[in-house]
C-alpha positions in Angstrom: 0.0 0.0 0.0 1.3 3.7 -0.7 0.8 6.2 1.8 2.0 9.9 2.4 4.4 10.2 5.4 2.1 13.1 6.9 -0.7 10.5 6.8 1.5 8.1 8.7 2.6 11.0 11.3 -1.1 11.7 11.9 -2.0 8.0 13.0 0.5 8.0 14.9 -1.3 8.7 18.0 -3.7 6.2 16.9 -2.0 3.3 16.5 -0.4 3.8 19.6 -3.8 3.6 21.5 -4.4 0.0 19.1 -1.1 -1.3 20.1 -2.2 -0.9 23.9 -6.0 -2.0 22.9 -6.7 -6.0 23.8 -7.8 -6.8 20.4 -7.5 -10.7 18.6 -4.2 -11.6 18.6 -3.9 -12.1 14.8 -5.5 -8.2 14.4 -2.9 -7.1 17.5 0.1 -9.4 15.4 -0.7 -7.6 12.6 -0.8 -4.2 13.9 3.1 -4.8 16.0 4.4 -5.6 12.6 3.5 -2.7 10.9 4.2 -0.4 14.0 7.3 -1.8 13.5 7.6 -1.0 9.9 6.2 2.7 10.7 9.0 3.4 13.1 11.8 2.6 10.7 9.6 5.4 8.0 9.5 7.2 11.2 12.9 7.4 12.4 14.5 8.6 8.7 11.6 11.1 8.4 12.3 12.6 11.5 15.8 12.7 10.6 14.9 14.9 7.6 12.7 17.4 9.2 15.6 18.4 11.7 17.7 18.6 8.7 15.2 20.9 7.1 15.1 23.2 10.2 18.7 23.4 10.6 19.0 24.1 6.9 16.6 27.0 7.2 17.0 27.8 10.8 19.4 29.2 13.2 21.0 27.5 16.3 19.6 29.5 19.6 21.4 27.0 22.2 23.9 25.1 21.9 23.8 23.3 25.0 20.7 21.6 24.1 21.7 21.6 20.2 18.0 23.8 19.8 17.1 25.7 16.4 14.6 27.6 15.4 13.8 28.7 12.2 13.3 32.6 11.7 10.4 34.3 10.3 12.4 35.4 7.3 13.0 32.4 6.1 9.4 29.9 7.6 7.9 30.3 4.0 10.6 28.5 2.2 11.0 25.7 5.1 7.5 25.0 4.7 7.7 24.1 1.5 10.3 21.7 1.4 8.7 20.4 4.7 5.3 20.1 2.8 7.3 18.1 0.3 8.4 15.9 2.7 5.3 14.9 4.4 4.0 14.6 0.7 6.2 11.9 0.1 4.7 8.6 -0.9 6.2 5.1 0.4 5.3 1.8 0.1 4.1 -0.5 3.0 3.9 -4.0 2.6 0.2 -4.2 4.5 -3.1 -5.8 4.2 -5.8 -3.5 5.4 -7.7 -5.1 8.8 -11.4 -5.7 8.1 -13.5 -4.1 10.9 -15.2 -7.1 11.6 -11.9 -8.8 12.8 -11.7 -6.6 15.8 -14.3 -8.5 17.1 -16.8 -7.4 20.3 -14.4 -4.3 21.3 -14.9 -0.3 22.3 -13.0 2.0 19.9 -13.3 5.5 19.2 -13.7 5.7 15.6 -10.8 8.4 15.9 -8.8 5.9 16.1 -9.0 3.4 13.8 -7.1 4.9 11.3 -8.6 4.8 7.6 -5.3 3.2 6.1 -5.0 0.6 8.5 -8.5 -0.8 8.3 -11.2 -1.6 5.8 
């Protein structure tokens, strides 16, 4: 399946909450593996936005290595940052059918639409 790395950064949240969900164990198997998958997307995508801000931005401590990026210069990190969360990848998933959960309380918040069908 392709999906946008801002899609992935948006469920997030909501995967988390599966991952600590009792749910079947196939549907929880299933859901570990790709967490583990979305880590590794995770993990290099992160590495790219602080790349980005310290690109565009400007060290303002070096103790704790933090940078900000000024107002002179937001417009054009946005839009290499908006380029990055466009990016498509490819996740080797099967969608979960709803009906696999079986007799469970979720919040429809969070059963993220690329996840399930």
């Amino acid at each position: 399946m392709k999906i946008t790395l801002k899609k992935i950064v948006e469920s997030k949240p909501a995967l988390d909450i599966l991952l600590l969900t009792k749910l079947p164990v196939k549907v929880s198997y299933r859901l570990a593996k790709l967490d583990i998958k979305l880590q590794a997307e995770m993990a290099v995508y992160e590495s790219q936005r602080v790349s980005l801000v310290k690109k565009f931005g400007e060290q303002i401590d070096s103790k704790t290595d933090s940078w900000q990026v000024p107002a002179d210069r937001i417009q054009d990190y946005k839009i290499e940052f908006d380029k990055l969360q466009g990016e498509e990848i490819e996740i080797d998933f099967e969608k979960i059918k709803l009906e696999d959960l079986g007799d469970i309380s979720i919040e429809p918040k969070n059963l993220p639409e690329f996840i399930f069908e």
